[in-house]
C-alpha positions as CSV (number, residue, x, y, z in Angstrom):
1,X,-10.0,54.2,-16.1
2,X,-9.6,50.7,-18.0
3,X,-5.8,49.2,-17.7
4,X,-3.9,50.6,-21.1
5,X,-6.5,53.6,-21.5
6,X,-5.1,57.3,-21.2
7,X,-6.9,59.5,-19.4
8,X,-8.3,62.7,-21.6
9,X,-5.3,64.9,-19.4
10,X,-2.9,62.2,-20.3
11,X,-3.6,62.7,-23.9
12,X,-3.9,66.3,-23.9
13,X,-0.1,66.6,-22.5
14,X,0.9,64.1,-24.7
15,X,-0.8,66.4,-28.0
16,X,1.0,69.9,-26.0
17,X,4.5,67.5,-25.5
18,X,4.3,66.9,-29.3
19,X,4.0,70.0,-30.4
20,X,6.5,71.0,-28.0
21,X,4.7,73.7,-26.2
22,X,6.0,75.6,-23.6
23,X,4.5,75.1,-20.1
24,X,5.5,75.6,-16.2
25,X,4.9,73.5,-13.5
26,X,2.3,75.1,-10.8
27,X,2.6,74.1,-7.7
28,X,-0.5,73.8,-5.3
29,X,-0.7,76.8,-4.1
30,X,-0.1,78.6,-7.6
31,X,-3.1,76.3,-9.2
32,X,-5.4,77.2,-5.9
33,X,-4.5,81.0,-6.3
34,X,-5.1,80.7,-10.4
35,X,-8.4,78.7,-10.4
36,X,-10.1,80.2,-7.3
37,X,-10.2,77.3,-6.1
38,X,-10.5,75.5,-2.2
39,X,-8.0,72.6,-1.8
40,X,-10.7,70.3,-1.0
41,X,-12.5,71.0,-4.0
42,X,-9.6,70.6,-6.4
43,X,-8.6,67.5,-4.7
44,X,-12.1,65.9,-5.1
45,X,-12.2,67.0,-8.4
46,X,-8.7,65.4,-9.3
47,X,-10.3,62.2,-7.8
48,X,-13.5,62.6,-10.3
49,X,-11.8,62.9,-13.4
50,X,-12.9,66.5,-13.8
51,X,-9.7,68.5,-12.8
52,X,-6.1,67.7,-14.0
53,X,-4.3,65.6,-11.7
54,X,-0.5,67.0,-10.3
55,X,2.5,64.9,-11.9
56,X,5.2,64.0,-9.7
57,X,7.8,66.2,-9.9
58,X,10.5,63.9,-7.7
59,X,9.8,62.0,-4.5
60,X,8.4,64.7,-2.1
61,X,7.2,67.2,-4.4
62,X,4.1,67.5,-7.3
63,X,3.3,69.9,-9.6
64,X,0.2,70.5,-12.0
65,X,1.0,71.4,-15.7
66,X,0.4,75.2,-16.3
67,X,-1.1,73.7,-19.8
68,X,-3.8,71.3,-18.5
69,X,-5.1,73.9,-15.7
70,X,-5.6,76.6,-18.2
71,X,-7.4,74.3,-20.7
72,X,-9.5,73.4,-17.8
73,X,-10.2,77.2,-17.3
74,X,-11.0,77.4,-21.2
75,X,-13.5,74.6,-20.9
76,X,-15.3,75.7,-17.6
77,X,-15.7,79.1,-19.2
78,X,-16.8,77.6,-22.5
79,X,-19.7,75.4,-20.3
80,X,-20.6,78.7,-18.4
81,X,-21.3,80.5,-21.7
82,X,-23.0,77.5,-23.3
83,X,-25.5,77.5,-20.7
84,X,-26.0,81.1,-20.5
């Protein structure tokens, strides 16, 4: 990602944070048990651009956005019926 650019996540909480939706902050093991998802994978996928990234929560702990993990869902099942 370019210095100054926002990743799409970035911008997608920014959009939910403006509208002032309501979201939770997931913790890894919640976002593993939710997506069906091995930690390796998720962590790769974090790494690729593909899968929300966690936001630090304070200096030892992270947390994903309930938001950004369920849009993710949306779009994965969205691809899976477009290619159906």
């Amino acid at each position: 990602m370019s210095e100054g650019r926002k990743s799409d996540w970035q911008v997608r909480l920014d959009q939910a944070l403006e509208a002032k939706q309501a979201f939770e902050y997931w913790r890894e093991p919640q976002v593993l048990q939710v997506t069906g998802l091995r930690r390796s994978s998720m962590r790769a996928m974090v790494q690729a651009g593909s899968f929300p990234p966690p936001l630090k929560l304070s200096e030892r702990s992270s947390g994903w956005v309930s938001l950004l993990v369920q849009e993710w869902q949306r779009q994965r099942i969205t691809q899976h019926q477009q290619a159906a």
